[in-house]
ROPA-97184 format. One line per field, with one value per atom (N, C-alpha, C): residue in three letters; atom name; x negated, y negated, z negated. Coordinates in Angstrom, 3 decimals, m for minus. Layout:
# ROPA-97184
r: c(ala|...)
a: c(CA|...)
c1: c(X|...)
c2: c(Y|...)
c3: c(Z|...)
This chain:
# ROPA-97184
r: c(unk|unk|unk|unk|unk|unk|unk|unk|unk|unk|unk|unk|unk|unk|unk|unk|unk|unk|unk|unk|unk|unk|unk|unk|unk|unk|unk|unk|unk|unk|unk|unk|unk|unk|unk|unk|unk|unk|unk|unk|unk|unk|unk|unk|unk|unk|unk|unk|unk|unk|unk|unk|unk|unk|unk|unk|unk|unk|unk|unk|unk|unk|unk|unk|unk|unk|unk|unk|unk|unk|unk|unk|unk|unk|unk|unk|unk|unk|unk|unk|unk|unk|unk|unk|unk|unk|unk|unk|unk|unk|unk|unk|unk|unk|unk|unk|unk|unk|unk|unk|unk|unk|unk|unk|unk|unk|unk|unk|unk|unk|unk|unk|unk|unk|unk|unk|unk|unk|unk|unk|unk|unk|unk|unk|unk|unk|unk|unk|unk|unk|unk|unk|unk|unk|unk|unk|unk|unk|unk|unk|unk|unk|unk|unk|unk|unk|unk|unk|unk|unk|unk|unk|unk|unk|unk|unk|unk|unk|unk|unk|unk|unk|unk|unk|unk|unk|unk|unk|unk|unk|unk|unk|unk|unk|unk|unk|unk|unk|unk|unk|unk|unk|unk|unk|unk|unk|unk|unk|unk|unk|unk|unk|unk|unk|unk|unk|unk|unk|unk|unk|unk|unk|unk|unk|unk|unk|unk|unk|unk|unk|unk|unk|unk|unk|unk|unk|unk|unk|unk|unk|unk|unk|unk|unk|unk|unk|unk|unk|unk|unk|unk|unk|unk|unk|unk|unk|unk|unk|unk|unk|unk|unk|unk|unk|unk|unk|unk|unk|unk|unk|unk|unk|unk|unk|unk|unk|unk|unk|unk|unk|unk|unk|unk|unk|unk|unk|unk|unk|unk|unk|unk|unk|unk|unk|unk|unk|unk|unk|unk|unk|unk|unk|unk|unk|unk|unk|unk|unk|unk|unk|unk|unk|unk|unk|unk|unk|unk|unk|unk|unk|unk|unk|unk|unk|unk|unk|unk|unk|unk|unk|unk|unk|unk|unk|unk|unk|unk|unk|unk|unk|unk|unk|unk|unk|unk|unk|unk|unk|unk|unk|unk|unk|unk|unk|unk|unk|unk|unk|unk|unk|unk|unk|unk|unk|unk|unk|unk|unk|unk|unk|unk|unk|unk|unk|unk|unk|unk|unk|unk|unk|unk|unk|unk|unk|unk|unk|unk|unk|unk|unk|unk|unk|unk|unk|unk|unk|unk|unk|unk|unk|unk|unk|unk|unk|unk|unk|unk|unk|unk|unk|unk|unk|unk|unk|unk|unk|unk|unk|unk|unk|unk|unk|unk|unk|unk|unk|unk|unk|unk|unk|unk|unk|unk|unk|unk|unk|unk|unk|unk|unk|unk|unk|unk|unk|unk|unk|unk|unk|unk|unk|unk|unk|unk|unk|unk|unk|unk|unk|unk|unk|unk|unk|unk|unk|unk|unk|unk|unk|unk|unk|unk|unk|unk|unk|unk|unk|unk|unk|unk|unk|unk|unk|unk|unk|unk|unk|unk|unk|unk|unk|unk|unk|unk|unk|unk|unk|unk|unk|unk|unk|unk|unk|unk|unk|unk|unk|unk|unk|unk)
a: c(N|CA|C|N|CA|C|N|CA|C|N|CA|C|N|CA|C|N|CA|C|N|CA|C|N|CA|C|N|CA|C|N|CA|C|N|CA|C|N|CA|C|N|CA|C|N|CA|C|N|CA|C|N|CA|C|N|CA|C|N|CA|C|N|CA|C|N|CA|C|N|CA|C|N|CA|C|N|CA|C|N|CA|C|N|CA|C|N|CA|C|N|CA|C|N|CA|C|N|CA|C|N|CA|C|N|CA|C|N|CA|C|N|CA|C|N|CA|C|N|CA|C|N|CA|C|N|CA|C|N|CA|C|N|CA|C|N|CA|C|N|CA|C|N|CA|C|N|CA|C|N|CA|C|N|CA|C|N|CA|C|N|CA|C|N|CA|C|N|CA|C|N|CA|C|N|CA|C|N|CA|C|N|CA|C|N|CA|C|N|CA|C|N|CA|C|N|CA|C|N|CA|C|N|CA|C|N|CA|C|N|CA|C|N|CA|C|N|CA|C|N|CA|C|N|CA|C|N|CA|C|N|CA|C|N|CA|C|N|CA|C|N|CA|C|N|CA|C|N|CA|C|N|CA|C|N|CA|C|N|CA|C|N|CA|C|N|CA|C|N|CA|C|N|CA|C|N|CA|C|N|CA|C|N|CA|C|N|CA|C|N|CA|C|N|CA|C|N|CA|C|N|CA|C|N|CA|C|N|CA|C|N|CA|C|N|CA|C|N|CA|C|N|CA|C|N|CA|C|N|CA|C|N|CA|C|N|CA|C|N|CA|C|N|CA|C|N|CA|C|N|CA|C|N|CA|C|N|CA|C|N|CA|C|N|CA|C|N|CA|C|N|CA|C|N|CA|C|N|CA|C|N|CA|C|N|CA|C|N|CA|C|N|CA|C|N|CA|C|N|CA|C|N|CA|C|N|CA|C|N|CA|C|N|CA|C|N|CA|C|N|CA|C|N|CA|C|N|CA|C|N|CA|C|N|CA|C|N|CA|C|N|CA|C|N|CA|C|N|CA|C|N|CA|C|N|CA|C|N|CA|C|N|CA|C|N|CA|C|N|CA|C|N|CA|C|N|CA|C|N|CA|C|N|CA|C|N|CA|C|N|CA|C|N|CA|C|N|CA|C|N|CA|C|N|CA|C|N|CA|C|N|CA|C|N|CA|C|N|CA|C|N|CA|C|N|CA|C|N|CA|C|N|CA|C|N|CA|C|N|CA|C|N|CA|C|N|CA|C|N|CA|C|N|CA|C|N|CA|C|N|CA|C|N|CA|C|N|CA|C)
c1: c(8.511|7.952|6.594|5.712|4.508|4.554|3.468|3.587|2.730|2.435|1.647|1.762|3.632|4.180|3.509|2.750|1.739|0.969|0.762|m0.547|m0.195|1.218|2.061|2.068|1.817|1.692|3.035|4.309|5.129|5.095|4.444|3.763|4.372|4.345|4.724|4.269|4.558|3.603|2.673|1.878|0.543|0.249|0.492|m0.343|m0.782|m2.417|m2.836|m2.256|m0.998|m0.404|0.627|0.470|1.356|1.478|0.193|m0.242|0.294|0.415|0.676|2.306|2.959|4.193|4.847|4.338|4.891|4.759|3.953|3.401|4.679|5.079|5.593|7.709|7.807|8.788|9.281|8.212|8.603|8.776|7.732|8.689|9.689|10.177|11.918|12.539|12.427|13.163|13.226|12.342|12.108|13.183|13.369|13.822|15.341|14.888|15.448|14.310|13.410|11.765|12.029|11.472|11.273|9.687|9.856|9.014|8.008|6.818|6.042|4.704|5.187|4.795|4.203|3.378|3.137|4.205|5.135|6.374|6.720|6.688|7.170|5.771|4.372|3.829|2.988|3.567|3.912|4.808|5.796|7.293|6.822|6.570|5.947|4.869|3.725|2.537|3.660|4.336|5.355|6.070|6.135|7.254|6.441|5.070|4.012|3.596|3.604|2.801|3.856|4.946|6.217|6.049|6.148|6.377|5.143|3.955|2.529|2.906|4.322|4.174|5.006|5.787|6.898|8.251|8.511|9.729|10.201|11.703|12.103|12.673|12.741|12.982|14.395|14.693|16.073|15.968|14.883|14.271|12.652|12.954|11.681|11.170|9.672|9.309|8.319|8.204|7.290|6.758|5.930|4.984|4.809|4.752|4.422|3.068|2.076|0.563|0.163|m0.697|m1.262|m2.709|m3.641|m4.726|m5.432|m5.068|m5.471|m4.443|m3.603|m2.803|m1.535|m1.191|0.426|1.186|2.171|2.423|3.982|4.454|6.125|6.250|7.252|7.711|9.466|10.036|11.098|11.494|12.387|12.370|14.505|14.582|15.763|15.971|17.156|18.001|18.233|18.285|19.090|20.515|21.600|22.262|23.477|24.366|25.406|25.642|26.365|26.584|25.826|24.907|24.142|22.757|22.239|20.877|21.124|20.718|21.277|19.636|19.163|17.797|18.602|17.389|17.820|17.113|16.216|14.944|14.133|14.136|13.704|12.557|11.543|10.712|9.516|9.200|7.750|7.081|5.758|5.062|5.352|5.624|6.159|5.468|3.981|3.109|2.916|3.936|3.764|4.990|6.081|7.395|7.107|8.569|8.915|7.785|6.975|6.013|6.287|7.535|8.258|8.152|7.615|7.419|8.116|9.498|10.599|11.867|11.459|12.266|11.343|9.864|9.238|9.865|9.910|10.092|11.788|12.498|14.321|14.323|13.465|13.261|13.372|12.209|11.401|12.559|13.066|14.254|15.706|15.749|17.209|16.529|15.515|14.935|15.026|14.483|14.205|15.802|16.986|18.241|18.461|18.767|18.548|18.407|16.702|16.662|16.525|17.086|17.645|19.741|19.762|21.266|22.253|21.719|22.826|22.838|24.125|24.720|24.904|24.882|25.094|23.819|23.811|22.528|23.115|23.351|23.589|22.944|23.110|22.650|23.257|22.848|23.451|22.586|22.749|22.079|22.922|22.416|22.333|23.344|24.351|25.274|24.820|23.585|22.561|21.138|21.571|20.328|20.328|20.944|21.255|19.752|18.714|17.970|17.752|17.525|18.173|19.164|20.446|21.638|21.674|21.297|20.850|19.995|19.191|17.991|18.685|19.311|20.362|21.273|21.822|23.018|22.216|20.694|20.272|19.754|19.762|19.653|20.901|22.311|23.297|24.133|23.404|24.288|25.495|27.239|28.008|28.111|29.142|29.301|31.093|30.659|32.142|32.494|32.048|32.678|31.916|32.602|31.546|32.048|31.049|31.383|30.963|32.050|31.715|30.765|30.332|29.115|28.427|27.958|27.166|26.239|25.242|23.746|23.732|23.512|23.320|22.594|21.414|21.009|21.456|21.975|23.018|24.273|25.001|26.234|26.817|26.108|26.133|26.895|27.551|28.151|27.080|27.599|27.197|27.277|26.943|27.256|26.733|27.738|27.928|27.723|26.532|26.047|25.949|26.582|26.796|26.395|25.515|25.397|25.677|26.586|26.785|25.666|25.042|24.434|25.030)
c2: c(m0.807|m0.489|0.174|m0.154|0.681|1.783|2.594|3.913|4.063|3.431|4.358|4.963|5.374|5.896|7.304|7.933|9.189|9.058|7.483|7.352|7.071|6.679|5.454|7.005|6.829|7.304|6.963|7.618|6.715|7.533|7.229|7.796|6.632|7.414|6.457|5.306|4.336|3.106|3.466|2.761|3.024|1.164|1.600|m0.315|m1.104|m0.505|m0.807|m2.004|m0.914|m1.500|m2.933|m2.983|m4.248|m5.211|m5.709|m7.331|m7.127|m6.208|m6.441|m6.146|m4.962|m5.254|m6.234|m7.045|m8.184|m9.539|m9.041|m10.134|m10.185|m8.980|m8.540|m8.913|m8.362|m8.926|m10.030|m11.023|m12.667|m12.811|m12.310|m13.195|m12.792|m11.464|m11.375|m11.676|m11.808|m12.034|m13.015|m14.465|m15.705|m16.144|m16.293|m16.966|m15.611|m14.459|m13.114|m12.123|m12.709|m11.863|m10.690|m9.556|m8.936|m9.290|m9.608|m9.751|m8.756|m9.242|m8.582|m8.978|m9.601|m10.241|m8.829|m8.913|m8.027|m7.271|m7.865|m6.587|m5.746|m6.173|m5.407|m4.417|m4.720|m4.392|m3.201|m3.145|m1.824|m1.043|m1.621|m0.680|0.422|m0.507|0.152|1.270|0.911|1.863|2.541|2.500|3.904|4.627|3.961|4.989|6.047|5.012|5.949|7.478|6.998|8.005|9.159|8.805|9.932|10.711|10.193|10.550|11.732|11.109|12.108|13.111|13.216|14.421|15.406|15.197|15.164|15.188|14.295|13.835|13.279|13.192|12.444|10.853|10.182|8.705|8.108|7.876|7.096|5.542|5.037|3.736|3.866|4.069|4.291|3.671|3.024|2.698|3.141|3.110|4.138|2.764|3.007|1.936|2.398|1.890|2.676|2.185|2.736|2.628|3.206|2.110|2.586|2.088|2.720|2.451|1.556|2.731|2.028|0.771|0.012|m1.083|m0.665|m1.662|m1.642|m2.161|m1.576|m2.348|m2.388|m2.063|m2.030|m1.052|m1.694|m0.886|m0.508|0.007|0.492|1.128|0.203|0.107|0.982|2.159|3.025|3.035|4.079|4.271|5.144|6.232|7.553|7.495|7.478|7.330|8.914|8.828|9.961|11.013|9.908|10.359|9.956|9.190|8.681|8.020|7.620|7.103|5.353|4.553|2.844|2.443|2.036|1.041|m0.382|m0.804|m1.653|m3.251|m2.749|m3.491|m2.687|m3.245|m2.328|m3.850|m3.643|m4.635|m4.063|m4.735|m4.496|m5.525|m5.459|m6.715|m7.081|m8.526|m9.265|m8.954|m9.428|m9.166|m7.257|m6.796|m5.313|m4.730|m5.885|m5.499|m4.688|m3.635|m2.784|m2.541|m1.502|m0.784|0.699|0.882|2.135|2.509|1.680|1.831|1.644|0.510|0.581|1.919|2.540|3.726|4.714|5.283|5.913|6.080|4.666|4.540|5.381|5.038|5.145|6.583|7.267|8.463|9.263|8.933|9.239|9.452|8.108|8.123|8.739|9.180|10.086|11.180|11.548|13.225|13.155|12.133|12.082|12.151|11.727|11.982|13.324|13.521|15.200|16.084|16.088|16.442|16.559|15.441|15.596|15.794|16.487|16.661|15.688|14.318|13.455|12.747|13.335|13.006|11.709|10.561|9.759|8.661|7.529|6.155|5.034|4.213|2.826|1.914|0.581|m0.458|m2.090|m2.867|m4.315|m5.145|m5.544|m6.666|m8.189|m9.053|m10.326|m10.580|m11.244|m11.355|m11.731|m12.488|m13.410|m12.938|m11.753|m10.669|m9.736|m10.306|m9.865|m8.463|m9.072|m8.119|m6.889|m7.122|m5.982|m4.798|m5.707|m5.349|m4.628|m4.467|m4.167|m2.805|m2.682|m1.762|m0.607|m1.185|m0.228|0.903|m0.172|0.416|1.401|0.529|2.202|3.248|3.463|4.573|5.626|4.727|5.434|5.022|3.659|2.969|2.361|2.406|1.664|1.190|m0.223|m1.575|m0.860|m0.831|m0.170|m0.946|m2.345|m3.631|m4.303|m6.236|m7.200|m7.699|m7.843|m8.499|m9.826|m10.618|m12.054|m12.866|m13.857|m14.804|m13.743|m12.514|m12.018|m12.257|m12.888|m13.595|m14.767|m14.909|m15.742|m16.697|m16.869|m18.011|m18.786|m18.281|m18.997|m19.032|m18.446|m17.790|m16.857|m16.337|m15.698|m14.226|m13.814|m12.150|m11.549|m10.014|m8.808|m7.822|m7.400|m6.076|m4.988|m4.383|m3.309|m2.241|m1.379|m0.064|1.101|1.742|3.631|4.644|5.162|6.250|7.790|8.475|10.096|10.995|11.547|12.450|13.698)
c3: c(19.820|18.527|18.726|18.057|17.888|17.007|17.638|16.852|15.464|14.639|13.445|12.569|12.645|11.857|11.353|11.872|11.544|10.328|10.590|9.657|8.222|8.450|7.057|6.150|4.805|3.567|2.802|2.293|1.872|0.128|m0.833|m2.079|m3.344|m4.704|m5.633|m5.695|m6.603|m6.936|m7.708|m7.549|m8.656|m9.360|m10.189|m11.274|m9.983|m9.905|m8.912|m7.619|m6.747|m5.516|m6.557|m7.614|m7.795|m7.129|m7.079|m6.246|m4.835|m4.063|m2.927|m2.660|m4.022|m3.731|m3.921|m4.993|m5.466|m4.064|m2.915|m2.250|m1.277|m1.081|0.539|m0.318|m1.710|m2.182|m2.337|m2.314|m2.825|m1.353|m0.637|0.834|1.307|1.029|1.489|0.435|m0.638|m1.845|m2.668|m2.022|m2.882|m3.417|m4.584|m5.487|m6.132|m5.746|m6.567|m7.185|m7.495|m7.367|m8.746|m8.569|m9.576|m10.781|m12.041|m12.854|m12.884|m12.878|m12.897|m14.198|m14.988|m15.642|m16.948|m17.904|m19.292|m19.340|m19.255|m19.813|m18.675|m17.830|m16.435|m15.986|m16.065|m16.313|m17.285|m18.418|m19.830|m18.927|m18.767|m18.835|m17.306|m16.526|m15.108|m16.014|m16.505|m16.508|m17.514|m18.167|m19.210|m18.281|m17.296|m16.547|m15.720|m15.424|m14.617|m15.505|m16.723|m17.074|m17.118|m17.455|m18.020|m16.565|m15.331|m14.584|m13.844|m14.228|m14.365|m15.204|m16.058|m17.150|m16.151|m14.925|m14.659|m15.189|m15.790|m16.514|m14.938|m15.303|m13.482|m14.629|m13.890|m13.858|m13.284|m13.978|m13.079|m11.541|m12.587|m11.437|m11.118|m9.579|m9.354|m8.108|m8.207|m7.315|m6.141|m4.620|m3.505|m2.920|m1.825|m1.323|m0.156|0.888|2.209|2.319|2.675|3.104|4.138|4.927|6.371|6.217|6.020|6.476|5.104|4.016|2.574|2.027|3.015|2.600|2.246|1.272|1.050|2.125|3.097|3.815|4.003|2.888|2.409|1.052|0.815|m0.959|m0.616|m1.852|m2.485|m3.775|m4.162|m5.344|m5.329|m6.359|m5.810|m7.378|m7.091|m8.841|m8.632|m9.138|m8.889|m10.098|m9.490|m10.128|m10.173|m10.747|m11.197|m9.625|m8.159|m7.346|m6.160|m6.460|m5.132|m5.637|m4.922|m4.901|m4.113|m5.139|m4.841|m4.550|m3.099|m2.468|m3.361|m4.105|m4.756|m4.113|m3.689|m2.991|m1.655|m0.668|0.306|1.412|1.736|2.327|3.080|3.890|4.707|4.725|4.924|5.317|6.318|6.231|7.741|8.454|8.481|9.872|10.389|9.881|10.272|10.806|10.878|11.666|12.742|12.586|14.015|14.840|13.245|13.609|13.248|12.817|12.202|10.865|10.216|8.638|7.776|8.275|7.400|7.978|9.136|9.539|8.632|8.532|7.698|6.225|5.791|4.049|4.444|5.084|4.721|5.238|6.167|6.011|4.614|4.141|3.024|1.761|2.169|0.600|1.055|2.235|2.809|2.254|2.134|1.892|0.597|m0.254|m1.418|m2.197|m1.535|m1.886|m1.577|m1.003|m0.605|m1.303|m1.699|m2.690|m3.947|m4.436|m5.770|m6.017|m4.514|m4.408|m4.618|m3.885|m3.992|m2.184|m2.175|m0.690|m0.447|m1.225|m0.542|m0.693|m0.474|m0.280|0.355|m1.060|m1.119|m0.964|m0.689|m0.730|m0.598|m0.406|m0.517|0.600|1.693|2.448|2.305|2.298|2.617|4.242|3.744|5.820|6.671|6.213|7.046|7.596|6.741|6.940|8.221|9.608|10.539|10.868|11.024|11.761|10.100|9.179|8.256|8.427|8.649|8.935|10.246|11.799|12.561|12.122|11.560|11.245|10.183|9.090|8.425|9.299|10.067|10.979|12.021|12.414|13.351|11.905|11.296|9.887|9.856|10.260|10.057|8.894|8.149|6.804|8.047|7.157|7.360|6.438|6.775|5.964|5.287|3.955|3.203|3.137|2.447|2.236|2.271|2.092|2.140|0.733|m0.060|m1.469|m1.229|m1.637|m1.250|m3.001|m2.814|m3.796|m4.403|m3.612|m4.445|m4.971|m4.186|m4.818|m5.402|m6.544|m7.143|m7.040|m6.233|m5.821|m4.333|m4.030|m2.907|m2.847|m3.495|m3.226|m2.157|m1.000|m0.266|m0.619|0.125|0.461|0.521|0.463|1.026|1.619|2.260|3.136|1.807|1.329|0.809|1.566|1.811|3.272|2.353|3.050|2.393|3.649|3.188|4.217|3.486|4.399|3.767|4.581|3.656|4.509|4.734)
């Protein structure tokens, strides 16, 4: 692994970083893409601003940045007893450079502190080097939910980590 994990920035979304989260999402996520269209667009800049008031947010999105670039996002929920990664990605050409260990840092703390012990998520079964990278985090596989995705029919690794 290379080191530039020093440099990686892991900070809210801003309008702005759209285009590039949306870039680094469609390629792990083609054909599950999040809209980003006018409405997704409003609802994002409404949530931005509430959140400039500090109001807290239930869905929220961070961006990892190195060197002015977007070079991974996360998209989380804070929910009743845990905090659910709903979407988690890097830019391909920036693999196992420590930036997706940076971001899952970032959001173990960010559970933390908002006092919720645990951090969920859902991978793909096929999503081996994912699945691999979770498991060095410390996520175990609670269950596998089988046809979860809807555009393939594919399972899931259901991953819970207690902190």
């Amino acid at each position: 692994m290379n080191e530039p994990t020093q440099n990686v920035k892991v900070r809210p979304l801003q309008i702005e970083d759209l285009k590039e989260a949306r870039r680094i999402n469609d390629f792990w996520f083609k054909g599950t893409t999040v809209r980003f269209g006018f409405c997704g667009r409003l609802r994002f800049f409404c949530q931005y601003v509430l959140a400039s008031l500090g109001l807290r947010l239930d869905f929220l999105w961070v961006v990892a940045e190195l060197e002015n670039q977007i070079v991974g996002f996360a998209v989380y929920e804070v929910c009743r007893k845990e905090i659910h990664i709903a979407r988690f990605g890097v830019d391909p050409e920036k693999l196992r450079m420590g930036i997706g260990t940076k971001m899952m840092q970032w959001l173990i703390k960010e559970s933390a502190s908002r006092n919720k012990r645990i951090v969920v998520l859902e991978a793909r079964e096929t999503a081996f080097p994912a699945l691999c990278f979770y498991k060095s985090m410390g996520f175990k596989t609670a269950k596998i939910i089988h046809r979860f995705y809807s555009d393939t029919n594919e399972g899931a690794h259901f991953m819970k980590l207690t902190l």
